[in-house]
C-alpha atoms as an extended CHARMM CRD file, in Angstrom:
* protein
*
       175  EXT
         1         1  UNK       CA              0.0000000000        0.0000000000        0.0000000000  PROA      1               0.0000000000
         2         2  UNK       CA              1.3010000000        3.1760000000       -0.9760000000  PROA      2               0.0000000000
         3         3  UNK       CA              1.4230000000        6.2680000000        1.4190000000  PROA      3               0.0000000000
         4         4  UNK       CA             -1.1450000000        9.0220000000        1.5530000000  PROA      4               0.0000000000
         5         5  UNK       CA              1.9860000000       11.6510000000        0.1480000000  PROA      5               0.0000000000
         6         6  UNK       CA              2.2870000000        9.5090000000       -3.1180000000  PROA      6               0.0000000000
         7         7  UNK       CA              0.4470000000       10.5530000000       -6.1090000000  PROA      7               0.0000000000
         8         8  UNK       CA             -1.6600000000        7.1300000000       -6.0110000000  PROA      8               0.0000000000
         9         9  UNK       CA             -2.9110000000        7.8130000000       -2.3660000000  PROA      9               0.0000000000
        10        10  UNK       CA             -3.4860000000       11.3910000000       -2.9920000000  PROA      10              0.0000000000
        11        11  UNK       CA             -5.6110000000       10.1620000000       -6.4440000000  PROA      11              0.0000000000
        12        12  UNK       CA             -7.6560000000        8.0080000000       -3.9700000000  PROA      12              0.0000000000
        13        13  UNK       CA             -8.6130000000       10.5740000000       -1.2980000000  PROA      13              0.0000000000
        14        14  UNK       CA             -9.3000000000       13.0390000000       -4.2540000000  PROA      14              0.0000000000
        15        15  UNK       CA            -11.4690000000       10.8350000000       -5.6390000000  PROA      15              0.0000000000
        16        16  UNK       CA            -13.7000000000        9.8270000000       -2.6180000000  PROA      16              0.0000000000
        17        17  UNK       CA            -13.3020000000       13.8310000000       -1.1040000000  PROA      17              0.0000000000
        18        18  UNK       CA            -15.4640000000       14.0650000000       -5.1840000000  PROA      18              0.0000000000
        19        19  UNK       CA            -17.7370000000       11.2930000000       -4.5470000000  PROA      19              0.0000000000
        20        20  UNK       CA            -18.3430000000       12.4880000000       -1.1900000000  PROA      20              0.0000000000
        21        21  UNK       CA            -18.9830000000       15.8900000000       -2.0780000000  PROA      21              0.0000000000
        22        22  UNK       CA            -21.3450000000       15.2950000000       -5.0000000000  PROA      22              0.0000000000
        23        23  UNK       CA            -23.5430000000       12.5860000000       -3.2060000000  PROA      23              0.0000000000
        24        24  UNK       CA            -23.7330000000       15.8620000000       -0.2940000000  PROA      24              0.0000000000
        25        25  UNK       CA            -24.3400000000       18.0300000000       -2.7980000000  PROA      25              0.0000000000
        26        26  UNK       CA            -27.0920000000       15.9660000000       -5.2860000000  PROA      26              0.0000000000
        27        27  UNK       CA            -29.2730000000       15.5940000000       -2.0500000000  PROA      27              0.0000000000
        28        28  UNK       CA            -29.2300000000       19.1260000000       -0.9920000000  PROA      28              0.0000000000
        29        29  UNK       CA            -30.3880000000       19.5880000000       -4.6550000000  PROA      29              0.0000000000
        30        30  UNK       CA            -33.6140000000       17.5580000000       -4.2020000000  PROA      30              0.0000000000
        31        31  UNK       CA            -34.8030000000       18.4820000000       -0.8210000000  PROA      31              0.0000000000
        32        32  UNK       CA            -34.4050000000       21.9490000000       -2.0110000000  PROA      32              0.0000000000
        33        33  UNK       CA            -36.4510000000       21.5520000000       -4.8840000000  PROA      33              0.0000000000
        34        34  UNK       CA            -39.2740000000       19.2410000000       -2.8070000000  PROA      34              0.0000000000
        35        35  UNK       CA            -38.4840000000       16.6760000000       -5.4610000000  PROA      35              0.0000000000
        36        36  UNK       CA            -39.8890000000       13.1230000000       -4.6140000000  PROA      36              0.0000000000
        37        37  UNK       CA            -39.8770000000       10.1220000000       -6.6200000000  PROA      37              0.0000000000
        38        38  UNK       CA            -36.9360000000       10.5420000000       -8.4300000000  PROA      38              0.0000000000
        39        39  UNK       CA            -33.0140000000        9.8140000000       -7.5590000000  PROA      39              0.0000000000
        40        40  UNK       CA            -31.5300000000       13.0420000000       -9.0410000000  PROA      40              0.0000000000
        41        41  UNK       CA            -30.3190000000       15.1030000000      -12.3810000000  PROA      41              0.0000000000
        42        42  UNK       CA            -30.7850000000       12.7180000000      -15.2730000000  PROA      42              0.0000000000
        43        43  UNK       CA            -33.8090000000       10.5020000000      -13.9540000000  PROA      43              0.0000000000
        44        44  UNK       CA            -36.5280000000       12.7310000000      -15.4510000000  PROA      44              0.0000000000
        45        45  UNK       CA            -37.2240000000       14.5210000000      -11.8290000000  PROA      45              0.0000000000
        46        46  UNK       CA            -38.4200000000       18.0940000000      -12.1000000000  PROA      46              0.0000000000
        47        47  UNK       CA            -36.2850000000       20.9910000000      -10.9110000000  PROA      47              0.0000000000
        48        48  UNK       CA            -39.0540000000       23.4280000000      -10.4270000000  PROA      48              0.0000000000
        49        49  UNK       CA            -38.5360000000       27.0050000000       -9.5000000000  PROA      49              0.0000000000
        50        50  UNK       CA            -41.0770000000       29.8040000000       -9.2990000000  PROA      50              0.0000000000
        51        51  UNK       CA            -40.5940000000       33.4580000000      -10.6720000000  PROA      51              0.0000000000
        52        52  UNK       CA            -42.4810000000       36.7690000000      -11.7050000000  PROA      52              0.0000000000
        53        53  UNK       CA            -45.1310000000       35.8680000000       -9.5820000000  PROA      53              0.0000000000
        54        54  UNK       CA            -47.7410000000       38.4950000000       -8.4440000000  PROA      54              0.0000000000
        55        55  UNK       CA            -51.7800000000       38.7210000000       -8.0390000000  PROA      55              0.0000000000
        56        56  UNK       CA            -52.8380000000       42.6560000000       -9.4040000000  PROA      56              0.0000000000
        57        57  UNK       CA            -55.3990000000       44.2010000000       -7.1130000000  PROA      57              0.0000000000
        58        58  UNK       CA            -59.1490000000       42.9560000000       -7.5020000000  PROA      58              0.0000000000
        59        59  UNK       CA            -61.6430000000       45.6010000000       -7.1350000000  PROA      59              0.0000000000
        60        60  UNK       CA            -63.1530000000       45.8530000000       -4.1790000000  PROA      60              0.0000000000
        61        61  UNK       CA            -61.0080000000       42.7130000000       -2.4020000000  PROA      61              0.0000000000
        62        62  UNK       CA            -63.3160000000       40.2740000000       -4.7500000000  PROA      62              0.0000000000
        63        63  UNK       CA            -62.1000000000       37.9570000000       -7.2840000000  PROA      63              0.0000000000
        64        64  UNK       CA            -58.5420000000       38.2340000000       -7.9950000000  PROA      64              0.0000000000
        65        65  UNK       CA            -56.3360000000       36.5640000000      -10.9820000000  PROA      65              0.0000000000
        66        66  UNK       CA            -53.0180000000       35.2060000000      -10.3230000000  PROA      66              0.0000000000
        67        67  UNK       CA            -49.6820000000       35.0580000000      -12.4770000000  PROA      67              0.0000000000
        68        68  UNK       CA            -46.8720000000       33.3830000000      -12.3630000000  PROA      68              0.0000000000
        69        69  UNK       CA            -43.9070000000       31.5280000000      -14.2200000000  PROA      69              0.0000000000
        70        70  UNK       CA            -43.2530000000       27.5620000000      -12.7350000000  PROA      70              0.0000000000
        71        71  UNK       CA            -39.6190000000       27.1450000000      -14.3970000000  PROA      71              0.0000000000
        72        72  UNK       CA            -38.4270000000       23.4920000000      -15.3670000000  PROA      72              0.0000000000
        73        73  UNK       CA            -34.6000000000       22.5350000000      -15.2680000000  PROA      73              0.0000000000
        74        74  UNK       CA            -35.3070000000       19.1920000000      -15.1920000000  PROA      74              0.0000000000
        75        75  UNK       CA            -37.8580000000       16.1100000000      -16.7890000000  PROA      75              0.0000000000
        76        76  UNK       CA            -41.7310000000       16.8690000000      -17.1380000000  PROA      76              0.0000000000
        77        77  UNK       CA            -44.5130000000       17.4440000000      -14.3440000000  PROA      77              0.0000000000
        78        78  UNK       CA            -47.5510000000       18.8720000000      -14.1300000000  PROA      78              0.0000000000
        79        79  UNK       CA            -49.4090000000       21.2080000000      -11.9850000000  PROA      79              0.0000000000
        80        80  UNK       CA            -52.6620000000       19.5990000000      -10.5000000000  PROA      80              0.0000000000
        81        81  UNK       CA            -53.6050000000       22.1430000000       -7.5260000000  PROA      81              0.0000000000
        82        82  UNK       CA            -53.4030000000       25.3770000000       -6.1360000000  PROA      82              0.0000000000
        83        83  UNK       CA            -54.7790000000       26.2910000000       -2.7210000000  PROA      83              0.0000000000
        84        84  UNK       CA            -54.1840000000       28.7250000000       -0.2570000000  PROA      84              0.0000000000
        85        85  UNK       CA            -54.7650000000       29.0920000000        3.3400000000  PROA      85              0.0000000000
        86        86  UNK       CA            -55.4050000000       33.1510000000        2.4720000000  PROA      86              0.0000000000
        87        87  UNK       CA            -58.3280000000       31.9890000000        0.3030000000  PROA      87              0.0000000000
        88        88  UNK       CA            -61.4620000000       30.3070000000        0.3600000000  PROA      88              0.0000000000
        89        89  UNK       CA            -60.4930000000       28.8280000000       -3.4430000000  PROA      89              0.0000000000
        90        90  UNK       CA            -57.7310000000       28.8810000000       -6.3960000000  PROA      90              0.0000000000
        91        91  UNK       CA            -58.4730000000       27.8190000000       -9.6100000000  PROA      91              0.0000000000
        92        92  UNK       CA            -56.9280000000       27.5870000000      -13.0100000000  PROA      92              0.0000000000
        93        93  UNK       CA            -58.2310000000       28.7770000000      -16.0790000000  PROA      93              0.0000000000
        94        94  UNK       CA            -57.3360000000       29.0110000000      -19.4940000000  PROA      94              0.0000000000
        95        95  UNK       CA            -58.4020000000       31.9240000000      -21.9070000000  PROA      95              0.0000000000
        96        96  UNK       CA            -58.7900000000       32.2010000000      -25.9370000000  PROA      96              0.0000000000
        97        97  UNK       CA            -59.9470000000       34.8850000000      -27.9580000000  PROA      97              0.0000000000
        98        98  UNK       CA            -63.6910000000       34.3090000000      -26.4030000000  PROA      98              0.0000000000
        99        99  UNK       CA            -63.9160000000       32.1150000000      -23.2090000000  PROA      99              0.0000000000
       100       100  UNK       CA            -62.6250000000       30.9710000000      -20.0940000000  PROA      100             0.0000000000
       101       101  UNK       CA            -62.3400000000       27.5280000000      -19.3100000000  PROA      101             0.0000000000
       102       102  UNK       CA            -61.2020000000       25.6270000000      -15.7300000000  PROA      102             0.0000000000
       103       103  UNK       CA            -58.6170000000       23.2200000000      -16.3130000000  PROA      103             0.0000000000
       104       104  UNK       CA            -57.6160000000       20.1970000000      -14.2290000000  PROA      104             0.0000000000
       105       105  UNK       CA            -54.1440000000       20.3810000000      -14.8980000000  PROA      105             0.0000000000
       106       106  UNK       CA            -51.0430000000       22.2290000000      -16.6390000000  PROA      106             0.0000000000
       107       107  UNK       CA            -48.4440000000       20.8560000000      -18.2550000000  PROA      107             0.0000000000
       108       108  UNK       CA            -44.8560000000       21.8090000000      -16.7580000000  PROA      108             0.0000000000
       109       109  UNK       CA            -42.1170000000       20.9700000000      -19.9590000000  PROA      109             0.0000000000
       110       110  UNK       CA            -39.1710000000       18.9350000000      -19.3110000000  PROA      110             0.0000000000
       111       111  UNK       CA            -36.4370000000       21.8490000000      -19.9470000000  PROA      111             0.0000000000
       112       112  UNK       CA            -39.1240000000       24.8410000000      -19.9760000000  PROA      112             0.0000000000
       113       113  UNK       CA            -41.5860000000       26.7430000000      -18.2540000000  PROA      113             0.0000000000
       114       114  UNK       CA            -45.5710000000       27.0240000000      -17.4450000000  PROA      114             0.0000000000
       115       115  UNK       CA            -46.3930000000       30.7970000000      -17.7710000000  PROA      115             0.0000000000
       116       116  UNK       CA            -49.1720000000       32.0420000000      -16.1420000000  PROA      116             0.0000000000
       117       117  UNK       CA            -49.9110000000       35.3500000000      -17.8700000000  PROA      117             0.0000000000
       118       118  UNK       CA            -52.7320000000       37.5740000000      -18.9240000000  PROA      118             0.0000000000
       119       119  UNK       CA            -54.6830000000       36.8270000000      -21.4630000000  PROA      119             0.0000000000
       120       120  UNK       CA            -53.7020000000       33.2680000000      -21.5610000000  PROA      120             0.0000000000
       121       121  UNK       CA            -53.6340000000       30.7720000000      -18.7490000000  PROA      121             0.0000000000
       122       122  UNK       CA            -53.8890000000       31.8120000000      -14.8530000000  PROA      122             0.0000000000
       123       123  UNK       CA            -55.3570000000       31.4520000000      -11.1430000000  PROA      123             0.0000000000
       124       124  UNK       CA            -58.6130000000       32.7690000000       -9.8570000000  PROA      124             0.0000000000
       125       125  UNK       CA            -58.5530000000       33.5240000000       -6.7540000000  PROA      125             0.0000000000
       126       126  UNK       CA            -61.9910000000       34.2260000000       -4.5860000000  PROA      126             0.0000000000
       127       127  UNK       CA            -63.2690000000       34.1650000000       -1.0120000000  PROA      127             0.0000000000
       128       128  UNK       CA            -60.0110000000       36.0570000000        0.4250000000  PROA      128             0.0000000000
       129       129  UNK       CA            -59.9800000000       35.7260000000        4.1830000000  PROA      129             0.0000000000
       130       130  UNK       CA            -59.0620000000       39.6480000000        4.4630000000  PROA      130             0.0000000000
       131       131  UNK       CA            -59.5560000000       42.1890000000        1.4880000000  PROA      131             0.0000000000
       132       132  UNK       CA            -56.1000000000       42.3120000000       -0.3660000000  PROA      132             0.0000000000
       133       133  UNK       CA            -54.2090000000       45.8340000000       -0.3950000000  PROA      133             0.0000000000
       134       134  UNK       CA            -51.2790000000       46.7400000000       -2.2830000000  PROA      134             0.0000000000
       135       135  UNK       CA            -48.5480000000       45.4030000000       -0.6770000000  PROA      135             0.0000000000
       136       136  UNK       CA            -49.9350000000       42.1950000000        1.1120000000  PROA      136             0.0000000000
       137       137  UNK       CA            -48.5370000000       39.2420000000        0.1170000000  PROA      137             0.0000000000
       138       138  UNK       CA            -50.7640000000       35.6840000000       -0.3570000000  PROA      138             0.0000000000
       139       139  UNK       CA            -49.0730000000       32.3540000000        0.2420000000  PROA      139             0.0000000000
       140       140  UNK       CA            -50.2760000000       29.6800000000       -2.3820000000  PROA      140             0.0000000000
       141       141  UNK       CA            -49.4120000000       26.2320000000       -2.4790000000  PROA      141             0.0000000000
       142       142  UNK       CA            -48.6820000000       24.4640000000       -5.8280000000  PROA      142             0.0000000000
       143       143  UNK       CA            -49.0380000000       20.6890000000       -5.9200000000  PROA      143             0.0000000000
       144       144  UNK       CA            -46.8650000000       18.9080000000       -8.5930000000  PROA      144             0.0000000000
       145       145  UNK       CA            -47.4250000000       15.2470000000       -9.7700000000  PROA      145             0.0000000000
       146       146  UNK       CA            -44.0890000000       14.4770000000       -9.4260000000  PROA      146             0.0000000000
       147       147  UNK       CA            -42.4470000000       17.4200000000       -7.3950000000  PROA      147             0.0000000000
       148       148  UNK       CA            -44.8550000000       17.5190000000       -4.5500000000  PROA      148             0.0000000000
       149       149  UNK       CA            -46.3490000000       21.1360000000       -3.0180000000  PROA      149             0.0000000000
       150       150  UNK       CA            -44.1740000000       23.9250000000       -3.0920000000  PROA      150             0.0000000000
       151       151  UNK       CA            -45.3970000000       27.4600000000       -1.3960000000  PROA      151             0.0000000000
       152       152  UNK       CA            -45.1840000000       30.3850000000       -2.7660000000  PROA      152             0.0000000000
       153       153  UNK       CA            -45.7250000000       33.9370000000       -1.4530000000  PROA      153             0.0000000000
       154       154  UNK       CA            -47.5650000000       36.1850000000       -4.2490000000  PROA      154             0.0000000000
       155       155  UNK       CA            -47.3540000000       39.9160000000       -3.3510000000  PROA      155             0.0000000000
       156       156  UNK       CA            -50.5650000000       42.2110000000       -4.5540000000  PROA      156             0.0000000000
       157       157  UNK       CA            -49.5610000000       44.7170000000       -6.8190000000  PROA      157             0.0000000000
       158       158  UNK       CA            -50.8420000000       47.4640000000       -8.9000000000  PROA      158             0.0000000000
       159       159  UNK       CA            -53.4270000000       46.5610000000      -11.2880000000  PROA      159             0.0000000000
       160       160  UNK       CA            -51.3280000000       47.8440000000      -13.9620000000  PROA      160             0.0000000000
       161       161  UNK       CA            -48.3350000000       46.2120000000      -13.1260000000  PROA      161             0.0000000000
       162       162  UNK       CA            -46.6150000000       44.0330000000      -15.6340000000  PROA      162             0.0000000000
       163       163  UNK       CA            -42.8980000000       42.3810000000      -14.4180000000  PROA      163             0.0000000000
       164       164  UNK       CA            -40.0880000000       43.2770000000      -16.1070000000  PROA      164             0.0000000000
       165       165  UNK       CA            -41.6190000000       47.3200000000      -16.9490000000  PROA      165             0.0000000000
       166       166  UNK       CA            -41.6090000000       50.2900000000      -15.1120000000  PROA      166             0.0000000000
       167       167  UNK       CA            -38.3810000000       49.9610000000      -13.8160000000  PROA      167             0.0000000000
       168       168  UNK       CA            -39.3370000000       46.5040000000      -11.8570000000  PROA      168             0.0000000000
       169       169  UNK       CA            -37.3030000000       43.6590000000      -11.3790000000  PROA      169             0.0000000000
       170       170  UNK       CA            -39.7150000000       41.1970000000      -13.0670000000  PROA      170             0.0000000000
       171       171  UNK       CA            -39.0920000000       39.3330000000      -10.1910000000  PROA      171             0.0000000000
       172       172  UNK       CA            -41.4400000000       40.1910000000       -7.3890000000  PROA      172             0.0000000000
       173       173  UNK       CA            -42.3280000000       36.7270000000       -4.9590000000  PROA      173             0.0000000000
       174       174  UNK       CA            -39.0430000000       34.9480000000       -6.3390000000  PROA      174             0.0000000000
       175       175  UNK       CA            -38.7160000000       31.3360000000       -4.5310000000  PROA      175             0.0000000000
């Protein structure tokens, strides 16, 4: 057996100090990302992150829409719920040029992103335990087939507001 100083036993410990490290690292990767089901990167699991995510002020604290971008780096899922403990229900719809139609689920692309935007699909939001004000910030949870819930907080913005304009970040509720 060669000693730890020759290049052999320093090739060894280098290369279990690697292992080590990305077996640490992998799992930190899924529990962040609330991934279940899968074993890591290259299994199909979804890496889901949420971004631009904001709710513009209903009239009156009544029926509010939602928007929001689910981004994918990872295999397929789809979105099958959204609740919230701020709200008595959360629905999504999809618009065309002359309805409005609940959906069951969305479709989350391996390697892409749901976008939940005007004039296309989005959340309704009604029965709001308190009457929203600019500002105030709703939690909604977002259950995955294959990714599990994640929670997001959606702040309450103008109703003009559209991320990425005005001098915004395009980035308000980030998780």
């Amino acid at each position: 057996m060669k000693a730890l100083g020759s290049p052999l036993g320093f090739r060894r410990t280098a290369l279990a100090g690697a292992a080590l490290a990305t077996a640490l690292g992998g799992g930190a990767l899924l529990v962040a990302c609330g991934a279940g089901g899968g074993s890591g990167a290259g299994d199909g699991t979804a890496r889901l992150s949420v971004a631009d995510s904001y709710i513009p002020l209903p009239p009156a604290g009544g029926m509010a829409a939602g928007y929001l971008t689910v981004r994918n780096d990872g295999g397929e899922d789809q979105l099958l719920k959204v609740s919230s403990p701020g709200a008595e229900s959360v629905t999504m719809h999809r618009s065309t040029a002359s309805t409005m139609e609940q959906v069951e689920r969305l479709d989350v692309p391996a390697h892409g992103a749901l976008q939940l935007a005007r004039g296309g699909t989005h959340l309704m939001i009604m029965g709001w335990q308190k009457a929203p004000v600019l500002g105030d910030e709703l939690e909604l949870d977002l259950t995955f087939a294959r990714t599990g819930t994640i929670s997001v907080k959606v702040p309450v913005k103008e109703l003009t507001y559209r991320p990425g304009r005005s001098g915004e970040s395009g980035r308000p509720g980030q998780q």
